[in-house]
C-alpha positions as CSV (number, residue, x, y, z in Angstrom):
1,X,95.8,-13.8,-127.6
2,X,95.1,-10.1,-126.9
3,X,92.1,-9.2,-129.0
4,X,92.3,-6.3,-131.7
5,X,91.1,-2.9,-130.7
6,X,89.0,-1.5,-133.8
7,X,88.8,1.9,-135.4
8,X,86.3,3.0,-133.5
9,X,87.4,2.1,-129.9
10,X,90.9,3.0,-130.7
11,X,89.7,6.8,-131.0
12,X,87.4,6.0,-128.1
13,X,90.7,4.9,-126.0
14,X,92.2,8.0,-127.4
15,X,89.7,10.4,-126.4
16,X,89.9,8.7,-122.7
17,X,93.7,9.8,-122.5
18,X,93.7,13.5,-124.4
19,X,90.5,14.1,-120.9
20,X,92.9,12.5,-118.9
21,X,96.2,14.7,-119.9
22,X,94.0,17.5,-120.0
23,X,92.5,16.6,-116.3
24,X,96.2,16.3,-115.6
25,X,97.4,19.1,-116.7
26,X,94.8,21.3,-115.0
27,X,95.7,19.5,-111.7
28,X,99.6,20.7,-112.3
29,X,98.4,24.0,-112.9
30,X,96.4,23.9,-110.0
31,X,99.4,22.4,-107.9
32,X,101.7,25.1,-109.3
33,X,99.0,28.1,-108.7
34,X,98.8,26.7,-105.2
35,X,102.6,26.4,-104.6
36,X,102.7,29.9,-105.8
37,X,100.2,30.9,-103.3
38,X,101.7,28.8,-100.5
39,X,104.9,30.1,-101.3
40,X,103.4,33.8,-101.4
41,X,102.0,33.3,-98.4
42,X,105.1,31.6,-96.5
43,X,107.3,34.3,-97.4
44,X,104.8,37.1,-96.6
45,X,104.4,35.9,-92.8
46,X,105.4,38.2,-90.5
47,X,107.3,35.8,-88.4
48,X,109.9,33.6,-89.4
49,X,108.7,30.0,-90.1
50,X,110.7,26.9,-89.6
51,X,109.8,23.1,-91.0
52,X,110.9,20.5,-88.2
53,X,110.9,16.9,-89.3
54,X,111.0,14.3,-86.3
55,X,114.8,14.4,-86.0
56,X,114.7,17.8,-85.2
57,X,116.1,18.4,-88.7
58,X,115.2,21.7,-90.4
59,X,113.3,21.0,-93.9
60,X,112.3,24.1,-95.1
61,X,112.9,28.2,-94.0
62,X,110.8,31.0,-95.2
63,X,112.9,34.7,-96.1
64,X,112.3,36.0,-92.2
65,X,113.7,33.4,-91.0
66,X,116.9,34.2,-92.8
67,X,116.7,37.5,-91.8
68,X,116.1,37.0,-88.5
69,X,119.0,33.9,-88.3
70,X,121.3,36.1,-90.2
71,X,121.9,32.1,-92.5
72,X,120.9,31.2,-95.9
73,X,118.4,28.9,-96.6
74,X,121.2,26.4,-97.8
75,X,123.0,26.8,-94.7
76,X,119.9,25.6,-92.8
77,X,117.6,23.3,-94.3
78,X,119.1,19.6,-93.2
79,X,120.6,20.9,-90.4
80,X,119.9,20.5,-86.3
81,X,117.1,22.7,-85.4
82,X,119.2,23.0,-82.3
83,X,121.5,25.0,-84.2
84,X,119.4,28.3,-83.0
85,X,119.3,27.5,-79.8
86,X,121.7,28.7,-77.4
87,X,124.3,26.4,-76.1
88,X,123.2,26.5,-72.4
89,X,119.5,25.9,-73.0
90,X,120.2,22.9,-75.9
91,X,120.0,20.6,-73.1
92,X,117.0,21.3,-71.9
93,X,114.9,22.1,-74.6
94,X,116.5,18.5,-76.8
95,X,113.8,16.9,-74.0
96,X,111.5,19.3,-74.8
97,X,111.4,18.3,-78.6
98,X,111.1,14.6,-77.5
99,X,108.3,15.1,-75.4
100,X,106.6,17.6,-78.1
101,X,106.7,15.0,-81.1
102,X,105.4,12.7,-78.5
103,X,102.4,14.4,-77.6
104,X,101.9,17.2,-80.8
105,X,99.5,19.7,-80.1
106,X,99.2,23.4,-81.4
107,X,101.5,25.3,-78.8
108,X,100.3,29.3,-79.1
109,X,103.3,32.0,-79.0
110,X,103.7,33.5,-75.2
111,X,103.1,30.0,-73.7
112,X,104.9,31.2,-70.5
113,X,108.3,29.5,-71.3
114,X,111.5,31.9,-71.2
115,X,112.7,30.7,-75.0
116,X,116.0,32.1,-76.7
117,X,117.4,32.2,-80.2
118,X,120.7,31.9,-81.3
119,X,121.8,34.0,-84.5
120,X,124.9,33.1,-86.5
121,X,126.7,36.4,-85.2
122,X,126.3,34.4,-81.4
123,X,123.7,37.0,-80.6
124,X,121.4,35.4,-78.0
125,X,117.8,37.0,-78.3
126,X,114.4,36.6,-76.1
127,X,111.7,34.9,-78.4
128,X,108.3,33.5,-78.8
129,X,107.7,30.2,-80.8
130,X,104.6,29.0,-82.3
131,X,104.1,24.8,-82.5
132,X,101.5,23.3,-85.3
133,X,101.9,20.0,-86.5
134,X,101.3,18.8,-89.6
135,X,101.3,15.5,-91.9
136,X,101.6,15.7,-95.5
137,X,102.6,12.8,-98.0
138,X,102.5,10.5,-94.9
139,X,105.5,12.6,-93.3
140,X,104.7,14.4,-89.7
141,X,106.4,18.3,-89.6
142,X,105.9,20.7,-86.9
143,X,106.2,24.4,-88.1
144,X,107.8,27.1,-85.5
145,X,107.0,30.1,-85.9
146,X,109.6,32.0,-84.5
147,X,109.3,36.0,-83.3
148,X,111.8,38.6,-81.9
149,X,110.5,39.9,-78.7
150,X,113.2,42.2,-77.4
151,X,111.4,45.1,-78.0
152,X,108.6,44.0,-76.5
153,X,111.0,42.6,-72.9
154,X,112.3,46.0,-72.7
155,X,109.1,47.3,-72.8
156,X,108.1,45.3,-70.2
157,X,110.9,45.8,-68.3
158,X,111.0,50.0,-68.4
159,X,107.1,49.0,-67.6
160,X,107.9,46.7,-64.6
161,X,111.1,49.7,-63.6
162,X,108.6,52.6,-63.7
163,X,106.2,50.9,-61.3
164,X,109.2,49.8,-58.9
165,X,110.6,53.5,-59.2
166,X,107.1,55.1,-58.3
167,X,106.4,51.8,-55.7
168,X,110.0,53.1,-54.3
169,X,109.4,56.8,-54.4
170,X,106.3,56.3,-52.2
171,X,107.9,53.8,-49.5
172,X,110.9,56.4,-49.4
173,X,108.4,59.1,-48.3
174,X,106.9,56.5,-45.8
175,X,110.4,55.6,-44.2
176,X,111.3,59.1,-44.3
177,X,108.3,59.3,-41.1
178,X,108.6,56.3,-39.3
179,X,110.3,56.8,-35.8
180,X,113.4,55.2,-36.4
181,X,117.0,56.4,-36.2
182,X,118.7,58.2,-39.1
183,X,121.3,55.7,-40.2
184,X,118.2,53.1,-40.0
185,X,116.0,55.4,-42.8
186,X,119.6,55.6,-44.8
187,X,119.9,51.5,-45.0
188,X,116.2,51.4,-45.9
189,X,116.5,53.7,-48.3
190,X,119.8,52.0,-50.1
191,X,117.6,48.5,-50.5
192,X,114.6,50.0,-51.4
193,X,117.1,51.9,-54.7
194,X,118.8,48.5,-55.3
195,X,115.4,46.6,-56.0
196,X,115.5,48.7,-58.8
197,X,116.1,45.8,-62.0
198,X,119.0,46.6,-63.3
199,X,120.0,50.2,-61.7
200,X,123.0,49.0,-59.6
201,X,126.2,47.0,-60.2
202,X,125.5,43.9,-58.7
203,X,123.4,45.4,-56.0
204,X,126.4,47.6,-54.4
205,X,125.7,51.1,-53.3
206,X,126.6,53.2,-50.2
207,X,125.2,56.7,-48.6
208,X,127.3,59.3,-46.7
209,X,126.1,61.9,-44.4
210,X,128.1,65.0,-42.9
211,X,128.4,65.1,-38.8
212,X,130.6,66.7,-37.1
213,X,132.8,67.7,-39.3
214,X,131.4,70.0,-42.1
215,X,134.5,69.3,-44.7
216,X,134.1,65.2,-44.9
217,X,131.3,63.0,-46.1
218,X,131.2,60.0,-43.0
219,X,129.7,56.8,-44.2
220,X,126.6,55.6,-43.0
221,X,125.0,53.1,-45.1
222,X,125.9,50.5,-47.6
223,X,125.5,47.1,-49.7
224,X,128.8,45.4,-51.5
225,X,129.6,41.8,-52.1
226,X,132.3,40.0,-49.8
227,X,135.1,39.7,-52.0
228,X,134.7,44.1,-53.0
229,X,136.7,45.8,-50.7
230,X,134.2,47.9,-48.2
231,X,133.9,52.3,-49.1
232,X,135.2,55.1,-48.2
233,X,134.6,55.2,-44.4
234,X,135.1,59.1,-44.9
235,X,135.2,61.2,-47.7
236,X,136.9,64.8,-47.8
237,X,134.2,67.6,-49.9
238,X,136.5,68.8,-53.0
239,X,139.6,66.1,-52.5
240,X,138.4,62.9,-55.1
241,X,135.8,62.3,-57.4
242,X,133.3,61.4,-55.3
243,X,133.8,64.4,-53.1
244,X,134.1,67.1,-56.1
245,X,130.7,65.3,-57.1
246,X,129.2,66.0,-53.4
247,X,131.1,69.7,-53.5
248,X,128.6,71.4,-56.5
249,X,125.5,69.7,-55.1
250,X,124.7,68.7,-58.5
251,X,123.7,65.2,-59.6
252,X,126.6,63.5,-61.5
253,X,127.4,60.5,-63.6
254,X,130.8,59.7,-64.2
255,X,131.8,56.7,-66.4
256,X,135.2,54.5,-65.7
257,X,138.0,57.3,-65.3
258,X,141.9,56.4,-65.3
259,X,142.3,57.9,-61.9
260,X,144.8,61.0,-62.8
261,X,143.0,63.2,-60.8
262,X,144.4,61.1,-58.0
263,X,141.3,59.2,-57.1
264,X,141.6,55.6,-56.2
265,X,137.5,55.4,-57.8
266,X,138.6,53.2,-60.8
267,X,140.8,51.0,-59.0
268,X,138.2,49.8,-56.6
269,X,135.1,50.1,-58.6
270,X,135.6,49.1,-62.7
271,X,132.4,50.7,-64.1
272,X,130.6,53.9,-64.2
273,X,128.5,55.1,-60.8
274,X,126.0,57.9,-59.7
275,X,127.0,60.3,-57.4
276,X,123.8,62.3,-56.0
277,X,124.7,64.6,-53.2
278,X,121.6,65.4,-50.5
279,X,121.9,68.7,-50.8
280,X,120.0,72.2,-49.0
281,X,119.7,75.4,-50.0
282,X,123.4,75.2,-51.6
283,X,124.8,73.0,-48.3
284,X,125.8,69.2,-48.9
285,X,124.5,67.2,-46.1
286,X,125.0,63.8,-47.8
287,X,126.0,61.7,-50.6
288,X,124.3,58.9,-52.5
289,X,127.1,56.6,-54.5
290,X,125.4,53.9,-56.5
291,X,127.8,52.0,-58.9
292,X,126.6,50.8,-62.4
293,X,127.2,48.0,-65.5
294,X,130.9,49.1,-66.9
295,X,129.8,50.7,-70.0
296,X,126.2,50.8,-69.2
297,X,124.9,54.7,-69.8
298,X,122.6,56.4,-67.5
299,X,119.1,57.4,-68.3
300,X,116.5,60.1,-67.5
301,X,114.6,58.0,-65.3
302,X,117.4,56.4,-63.0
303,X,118.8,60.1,-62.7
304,X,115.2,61.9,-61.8
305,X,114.5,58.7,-59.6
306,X,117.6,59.1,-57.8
307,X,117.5,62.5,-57.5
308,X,113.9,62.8,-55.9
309,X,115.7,59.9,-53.0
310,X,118.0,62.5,-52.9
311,X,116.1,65.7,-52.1
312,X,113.9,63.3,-50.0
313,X,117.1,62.3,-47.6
314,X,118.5,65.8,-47.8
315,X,115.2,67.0,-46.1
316,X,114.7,63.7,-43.7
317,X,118.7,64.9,-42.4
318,X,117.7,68.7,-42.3
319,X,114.7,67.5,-40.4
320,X,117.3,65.0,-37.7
321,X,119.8,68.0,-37.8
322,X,116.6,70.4,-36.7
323,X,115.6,68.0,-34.3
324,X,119.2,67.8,-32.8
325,X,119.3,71.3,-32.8
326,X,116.5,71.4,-30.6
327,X,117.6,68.7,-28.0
328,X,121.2,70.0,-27.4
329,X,119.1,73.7,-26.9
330,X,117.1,71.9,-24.4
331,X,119.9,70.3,-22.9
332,X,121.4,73.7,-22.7
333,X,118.9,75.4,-21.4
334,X,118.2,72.8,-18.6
335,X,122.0,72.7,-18.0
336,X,122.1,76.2,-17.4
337,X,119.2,76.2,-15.2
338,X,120.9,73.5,-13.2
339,X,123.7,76.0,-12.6
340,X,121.9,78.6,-11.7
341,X,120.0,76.4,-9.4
342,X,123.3,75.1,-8.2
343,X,124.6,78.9,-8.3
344,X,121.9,79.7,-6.0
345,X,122.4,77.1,-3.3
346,X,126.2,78.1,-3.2
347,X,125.7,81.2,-3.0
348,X,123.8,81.0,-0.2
349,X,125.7,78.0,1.4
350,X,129.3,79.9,0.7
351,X,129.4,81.6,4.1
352,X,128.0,79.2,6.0
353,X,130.6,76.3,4.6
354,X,133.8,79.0,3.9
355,X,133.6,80.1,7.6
356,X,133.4,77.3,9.8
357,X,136.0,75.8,7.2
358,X,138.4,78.5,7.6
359,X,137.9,78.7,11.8
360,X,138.7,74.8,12.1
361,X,141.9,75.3,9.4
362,X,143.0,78.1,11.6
363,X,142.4,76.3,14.8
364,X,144.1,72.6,13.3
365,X,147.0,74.7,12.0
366,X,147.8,76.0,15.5
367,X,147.7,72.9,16.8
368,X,149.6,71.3,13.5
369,X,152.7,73.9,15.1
370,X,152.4,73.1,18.8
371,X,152.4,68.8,18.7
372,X,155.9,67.1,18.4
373,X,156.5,65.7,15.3
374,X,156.2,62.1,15.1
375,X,153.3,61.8,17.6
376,X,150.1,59.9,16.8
377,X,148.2,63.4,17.5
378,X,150.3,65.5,14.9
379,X,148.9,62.3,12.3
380,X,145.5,63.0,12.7
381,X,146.3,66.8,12.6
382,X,147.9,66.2,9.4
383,X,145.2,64.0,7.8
384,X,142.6,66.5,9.3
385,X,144.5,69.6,7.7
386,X,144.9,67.8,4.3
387,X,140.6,67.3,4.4
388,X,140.4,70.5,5.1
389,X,142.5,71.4,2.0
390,X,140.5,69.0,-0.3
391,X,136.8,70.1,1.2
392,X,138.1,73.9,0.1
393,X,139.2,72.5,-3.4
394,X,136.0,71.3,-3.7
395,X,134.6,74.6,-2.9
396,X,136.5,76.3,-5.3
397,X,136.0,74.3,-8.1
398,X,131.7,73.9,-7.3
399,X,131.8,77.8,-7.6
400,X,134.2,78.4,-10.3
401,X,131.3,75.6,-12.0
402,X,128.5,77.3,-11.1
403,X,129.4,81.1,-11.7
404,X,132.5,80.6,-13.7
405,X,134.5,83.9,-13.8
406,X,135.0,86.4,-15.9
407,X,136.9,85.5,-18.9
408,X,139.2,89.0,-20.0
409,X,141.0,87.7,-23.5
410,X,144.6,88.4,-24.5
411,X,146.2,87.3,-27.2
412,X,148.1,84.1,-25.7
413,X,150.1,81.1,-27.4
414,X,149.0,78.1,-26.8
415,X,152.1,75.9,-27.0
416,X,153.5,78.2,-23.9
417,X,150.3,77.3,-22.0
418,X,150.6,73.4,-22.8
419,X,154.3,73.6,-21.5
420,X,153.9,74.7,-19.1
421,X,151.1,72.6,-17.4
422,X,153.5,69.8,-18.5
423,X,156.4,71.4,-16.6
424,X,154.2,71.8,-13.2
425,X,152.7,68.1,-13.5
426,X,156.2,66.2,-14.9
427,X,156.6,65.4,-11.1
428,X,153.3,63.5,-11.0
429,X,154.0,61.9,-13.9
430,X,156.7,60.5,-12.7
431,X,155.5,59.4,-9.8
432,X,153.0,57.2,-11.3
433,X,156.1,56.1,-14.0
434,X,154.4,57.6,-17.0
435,X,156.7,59.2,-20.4
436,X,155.6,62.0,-21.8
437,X,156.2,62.4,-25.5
438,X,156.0,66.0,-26.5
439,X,155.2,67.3,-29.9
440,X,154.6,70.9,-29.5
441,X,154.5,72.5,-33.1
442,X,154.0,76.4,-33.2
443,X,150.2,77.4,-33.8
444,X,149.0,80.9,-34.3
445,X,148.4,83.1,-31.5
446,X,144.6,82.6,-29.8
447,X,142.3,84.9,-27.5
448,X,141.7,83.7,-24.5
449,X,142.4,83.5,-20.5
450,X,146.0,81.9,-19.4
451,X,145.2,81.0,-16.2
452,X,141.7,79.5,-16.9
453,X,143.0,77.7,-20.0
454,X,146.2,76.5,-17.8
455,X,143.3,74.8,-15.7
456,X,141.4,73.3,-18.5
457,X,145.1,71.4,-20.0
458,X,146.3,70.7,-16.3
459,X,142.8,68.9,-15.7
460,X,142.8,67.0,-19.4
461,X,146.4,65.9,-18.0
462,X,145.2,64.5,-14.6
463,X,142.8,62.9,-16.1
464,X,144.9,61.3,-18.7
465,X,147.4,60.4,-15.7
466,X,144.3,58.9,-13.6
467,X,143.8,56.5,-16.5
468,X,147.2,55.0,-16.4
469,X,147.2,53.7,-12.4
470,X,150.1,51.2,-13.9
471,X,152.1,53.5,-15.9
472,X,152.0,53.9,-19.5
473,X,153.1,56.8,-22.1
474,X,151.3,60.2,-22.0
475,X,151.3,61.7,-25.6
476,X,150.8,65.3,-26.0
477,X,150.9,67.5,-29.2
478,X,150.0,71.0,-30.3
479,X,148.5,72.0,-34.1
480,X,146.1,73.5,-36.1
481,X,143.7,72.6,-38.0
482,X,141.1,74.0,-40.5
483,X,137.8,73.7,-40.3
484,X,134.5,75.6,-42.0
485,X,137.5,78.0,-43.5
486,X,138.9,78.5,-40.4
487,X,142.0,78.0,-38.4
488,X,142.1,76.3,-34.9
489,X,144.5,76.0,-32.4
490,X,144.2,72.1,-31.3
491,X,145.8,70.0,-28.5
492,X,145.9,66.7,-28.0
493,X,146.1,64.7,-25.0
494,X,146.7,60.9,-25.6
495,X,147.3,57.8,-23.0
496,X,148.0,54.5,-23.2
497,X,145.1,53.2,-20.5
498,X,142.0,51.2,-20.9
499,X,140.2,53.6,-22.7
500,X,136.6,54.9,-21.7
501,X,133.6,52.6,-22.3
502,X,131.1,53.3,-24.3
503,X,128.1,53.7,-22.4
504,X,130.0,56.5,-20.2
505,X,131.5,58.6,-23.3
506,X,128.2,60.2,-22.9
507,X,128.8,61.0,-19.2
508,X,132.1,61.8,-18.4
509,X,131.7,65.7,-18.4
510,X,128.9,65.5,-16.1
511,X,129.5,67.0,-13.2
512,X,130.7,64.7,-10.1
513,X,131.1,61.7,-12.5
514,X,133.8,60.0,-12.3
515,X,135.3,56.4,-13.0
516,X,138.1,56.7,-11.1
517,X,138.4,54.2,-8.0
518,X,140.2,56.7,-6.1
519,X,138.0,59.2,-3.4
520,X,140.3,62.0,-3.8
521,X,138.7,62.7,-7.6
522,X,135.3,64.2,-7.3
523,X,134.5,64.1,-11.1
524,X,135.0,68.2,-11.9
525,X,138.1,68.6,-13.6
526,X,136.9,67.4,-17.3
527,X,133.1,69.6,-16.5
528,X,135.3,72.8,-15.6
529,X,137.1,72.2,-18.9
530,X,134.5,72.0,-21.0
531,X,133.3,75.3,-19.0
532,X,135.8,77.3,-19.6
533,X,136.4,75.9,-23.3
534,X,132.5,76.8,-24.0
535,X,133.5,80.6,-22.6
536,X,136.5,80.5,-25.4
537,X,134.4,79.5,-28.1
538,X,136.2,76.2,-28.5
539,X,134.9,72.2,-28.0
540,X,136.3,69.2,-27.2
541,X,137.2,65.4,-29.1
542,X,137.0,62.7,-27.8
543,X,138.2,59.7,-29.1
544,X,138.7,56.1,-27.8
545,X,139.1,52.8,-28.2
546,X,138.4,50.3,-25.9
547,X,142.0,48.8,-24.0
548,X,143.7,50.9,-26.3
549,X,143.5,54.2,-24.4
550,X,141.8,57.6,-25.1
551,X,142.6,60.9,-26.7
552,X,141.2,64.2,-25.7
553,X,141.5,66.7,-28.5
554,X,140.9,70.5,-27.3
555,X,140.1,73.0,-30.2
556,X,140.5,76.5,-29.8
557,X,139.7,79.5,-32.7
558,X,142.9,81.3,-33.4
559,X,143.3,85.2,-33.9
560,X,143.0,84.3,-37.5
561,X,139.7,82.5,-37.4
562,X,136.5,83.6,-39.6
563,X,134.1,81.0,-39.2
564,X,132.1,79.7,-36.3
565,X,132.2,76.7,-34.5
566,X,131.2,73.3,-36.7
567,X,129.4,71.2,-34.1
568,X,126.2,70.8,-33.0
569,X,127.6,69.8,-29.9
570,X,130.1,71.0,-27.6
571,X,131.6,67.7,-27.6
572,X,132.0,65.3,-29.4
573,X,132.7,61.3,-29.2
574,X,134.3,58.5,-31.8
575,X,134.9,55.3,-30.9
C-alpha cells in the first residue's frame, strides 16, 4: 500500500516539477532559437544544400537549392537524389553514392571529378559538390553542397583559348620560316587554327591560294570528315560567297544563308563559316574558309586571331611569289645566256656547216639526175639527199632558236592561221589514221607574225600527231578567254595518246628533248613555239593526264587586250 505523501513533501514534489517545466521550457526555447539560427543560416548559404539519407533520398533543400533546381521544396524532399543528375551520368555516379556511404569522408568542392546537374527545364550545367556526413538522432545524412560553375568553365576555357591563340600565333610565325614548301606551311597552319577549342565545326576548314590564274582561288589545304563532301577545288574571285568574301579583302562572317545568290555554301556546309582572305596591298593572294557551330556567333578574338593567320600567310605567299619571281628571272637570264652562247657558236659554225652542206646537196642532186631509177645507187642517193634535207632543217630551226627573227606585227585572225596549218597537215593525219575534230569559233583579231605563228600551231600539231603512233582523234578549237580584264585569243590542241609523264612536264620545251622514239624528231618544235609565243607576248597550257592524252592550250593577247600577261611563268602545267 502506496504510502501518503504529506503537506509538506507534496509542495516539495511540486516545486521539483514547476524547475523541471521551467528547465523544459528554456530547453524549447533554446531548441527553437537554434532552429531559427540553423534555419537562418541554411537558407543564407551561398550554395545550395541538399540532405541525402542512405537511399539516396533527398530529406531536406535549403531556398538556393530551389533556385538553382528551378523545383519546390515539395517536389524534392523524398525523392531520388538522382533526379538532378543527368541521365547519361546516373549510372555511373549510382556507384559512386554506394561507395561514398560506404566509406564517408568530407569530400571538398573541385575534387577533380567532371560533375553535372540536371535542372527541371532539362538544362544540364557543370558543377562542384561538397560531401559532409553527418549523424543526428541515430540517422546518418550526407549534406551536398551544390555550386554552379559555368561561369567559372568559361572562364577557364576563354583562359585555356587565349593561351592556344597566342601559343598558335607564335608557331604560325615559326612555320611561316622553316624551309619547307608552301602548301606544306598552308596544312600546318590549318591544324595549328583547328586546335583552337571550339573555333571550327568539327575540325573542318580549308585554305586557297591564287596561281596561275589571277581570277580563281585554287585549293591547297584542308581538314573535313569522310562522310562531308571535299571543297571547292577552285573558286572564281566575285562568282559565290566565298569568292565575293575573297573579292573585298575584308574579313567576313557569314551565318547559314538560303543560297539565292546562287551559291551551293548552305547546301554543303549547314552552319555559319569565316571567310578571311590573305590579302596585299588591296590584291587577294588567298583565302582562309573555316566553318563554325550552326548558330554559334563569332567573336572578337576568333576574328583578330584569324585575321593576324591571315596577314601572316598573305606575307609567307608574297614572300614564295618573290622568291619565284626571282628563280624564273634567273632561269631567264641563264636561258638567254645559253642562246647567246648557242648564238655565238652558230654563228660562227654557219658557214663552215651551210657550205659543205650545200656543195655535197648540189653534187648528190647531180648525181640523183644521172643514175637509172630503180638501181641500188640511186637508193643511197635518195637516202643521202633526204639527210641532207633533214641536217639543213636542223640548221634552220637551231638558228631560228638562237637568233629568232624579227617579229613585224599585223593585225591577223587567228582562226585563218589555225586552218590553215590543219589544211597543210590533214595529209599527215591521215596517214597516221587520226580525226580531226574542228571547233573553230571566231575570236577577235590579234597582233602578231603569220608565218612564225603558222610554225608555232603546225609544230603543237606534230607534236600532238607524234603522240598518237596508233591513231586516235586530234581535237582542235579556237576561243577567247578573259583573264586580269583582258581578252585572249586561245587555241587548243587536244589528243587522245598517253599523255606526258610527270616528271617530263617540266622538260618538254627544252631544247633537243624529246620522248618520241622516232630519230627524225630532234626535240625543237615545242622550244621554237614557246619562242616565238614569248616574242607575241602570249604563253602556253599544258594540261595532261596520264593514258588519257594531253592538251596544249596557246594564249595570245587580242587587239583588244589591256592587261598584261598573268603568269609568273611562261608556261604552265596541270596534271
Amino acid at each position: 500500500m502506496k504510502k501518503r505523501m504529506t503537506r509538506e513533501q507534496l509542495f516539495q514534489e511540486l516545486g521539483k516539477m514547476r524547475r523541471q517545466l521551467q528547465l523544459l521550457e528554456e530547453c524549447n526555447r533554446e531548441r527553437q532559437t537554434t532552429q531559427a539560427r540553423y534555419d537562418k543560416l541554411l537558407e543564407s548559404a551561398p550554395d545550395a544544400m541538399l540532405f541525402i539519407d542512405r537511399e539516396a533520398r533527398i530529406v531536406l533543400v535549403n531556398a538556393q537549392a530551389e533556385q538553382l533546381f528551378g523545383y519546390r521544396e515539395e517536389d524534392l524532399v523524398g525523392k531520388d537524389f538522382h533526379l538532378l543528375i543527368p541521365e547519361k551520368y546516373r549510372r555511373d555516379h549510382k556507384k559512386n553514392v554506394v561507395e561514398y556511404f560506404l566509406h564517408p569522408r568530407v569530400r571538398n568542392m573541385g575534387a577533380g571529378l567532371n560533375i553535372y546537374g540536371l535542372k527541371q527545364d532539362g538544362t544540364e550545367f557543370p558543377a562542384d559538390i561538397s560531401l559532409s556526413p553527418i549523424e543526428t538522432n541515430g540517422d546518418f545524412l550526407v549534406i551536398a553542397s551544390v555550386r554552379d560553375i559555368t561561369e567559372r568553365k568559361q572562364a577557364e576555357l576563354q583562359i585555356e583559348r587565349n593561351y592556344r591563340i597566342q601559343t598558335a600565333i607564335s608557331s604560325v610565325l615559326k612555320i611561316s620560316l622553316e624551309p619547307i614548301s608552301l602548301e606544306e606551311q598552308l596544312n600546318k597552319v590549318l591544324g595549328l587554327i583547328l586546335t583552337i577549342p571550339g573555333l571550327s565545326s568539327r575540325g573542318q576548314g580549308s585554305v586557297y591560294i591564287v596561281e596561275n590564274e589571277p581570277e580563281v582561288l585554287v585549293l591547297k589545304a584542308w581538314r573535313t570528315l569522310p562522310e562531308m563532301p571535299p571543297p571547292c577545288a577552285r573558286i572564281p574571285l566575285s562568282k559565290c560567297l566565298c569568292g565575293k568574301d575573297a573579292a573585298t579583302c575584308a574579313a567576313a562572317f557569314t551565318e547559314c544563308g538560303d543560297g539565292q545568290d546562287g551559291s551551293q555554301r548552305p547546301a554543303r556546309f549547314p552552319h555559319g563559316f569565316y571567310c578571311l582572305p590573305m590579302a596585299s596591298t588591296g590584291k587577294t593572294l588567298g583565302l582562309i574558309i573555316i566553318p563554325i557551330e550552326e548558330g554559334r556567333e563569332k567573336t572578337v578574338e576568333e576574328e583578330r586571331f584569324l585575321t593576324a593567320v591571315a596577314d601572316t600567310l598573305a606575307a609567307v605567299t608574297m614572300r614564295r611569289q618573290a622568291e619565284m619571281e626571282k628563280s624564273r628571272l634567273k632561269e631567264e637570264l641563264a636561258e638567254a645566256e645559253k642562246r647567246a652562247a648557242l648564238g655565238r657558236i652558230t654563228a660562227g659554225m654557219t658557214d663552215k656547216i651551210r657550205n659543205p652542206l650545200t656543195a655535197v646537196g648540189g653534187f648528190v642532186r647531180r648525181l640523183d639526175k644521172k643514175l637509172p631509177e630503180g638501181s641500188q645507187e640511186k637508193g643511197y642517193v635518195k637516202f643521202i639527199l633526204a639527210e641532207v634535207d633533214r641536217l639543213e632543217n636542223i640548221l634552220r630551226n637551231v638558228l631560228f632558236l638562237s637568233w629568232g627573227p624579227a617579229v613585224h606585227p599585223e593585225r591577223c585572225d587567228l582562226k585563218e592561221i589555225v586552218g590553215k596549218a590543219l589544211g597543210l597537215l590533214e595529209e599527215l593525219c591521215k596517214e597516221h589514221s587520226i580525226a580531226i575534230e574542228r571547233s573553230l569559233g571566231e575570236v577577235p583579231p590579234i597582233e602578231g607574225e603569220k608565218e612564225l605563228l603558222l610554225v608555232v600551231v603546225e609544230n603543237i600539231i606534230v607534236n600532238a600527231v607524234d603522240a598518237m603512233p596508233q591513231g586516235g582523234r586530234l581535237t582542235v578549237a579556237t576561243g577567247t578567254e578573259m583573264i586580269n580584264g583582258a581578252v585572249y585569243v586561245t587555241v587548243r590542241v587536244s589528243d587522245t595518246g598517253e599523255g606526258i609523264k610527270k616528271e617530263d612536264l617540266s622538260r618538254i620545251f627544252e631544247p633537243f628533248f624529246t620522248t618520241k622514239i622516232s630519230t627524225k624528231r630532234i626535240g625543237l618544235g615545242l622550244a621554237i613555239a614557246k619562242r616565238v609565243l614569248d616574242d607575241h607576248k602570249g604563253w602556253i597550257r599544258v594540261e595532261s593526264t596520264a593514258g588519257a592524252g594531253a592538251s596544249f592550250v596557246l594564249y595570245l593577247p587580242s587587239v583588244v587586250s589591256k592587261g598584261m600577261r598573268p603568269g609568273a611563268s611562261d608556261v604552265t602545267y596541270q596534271i
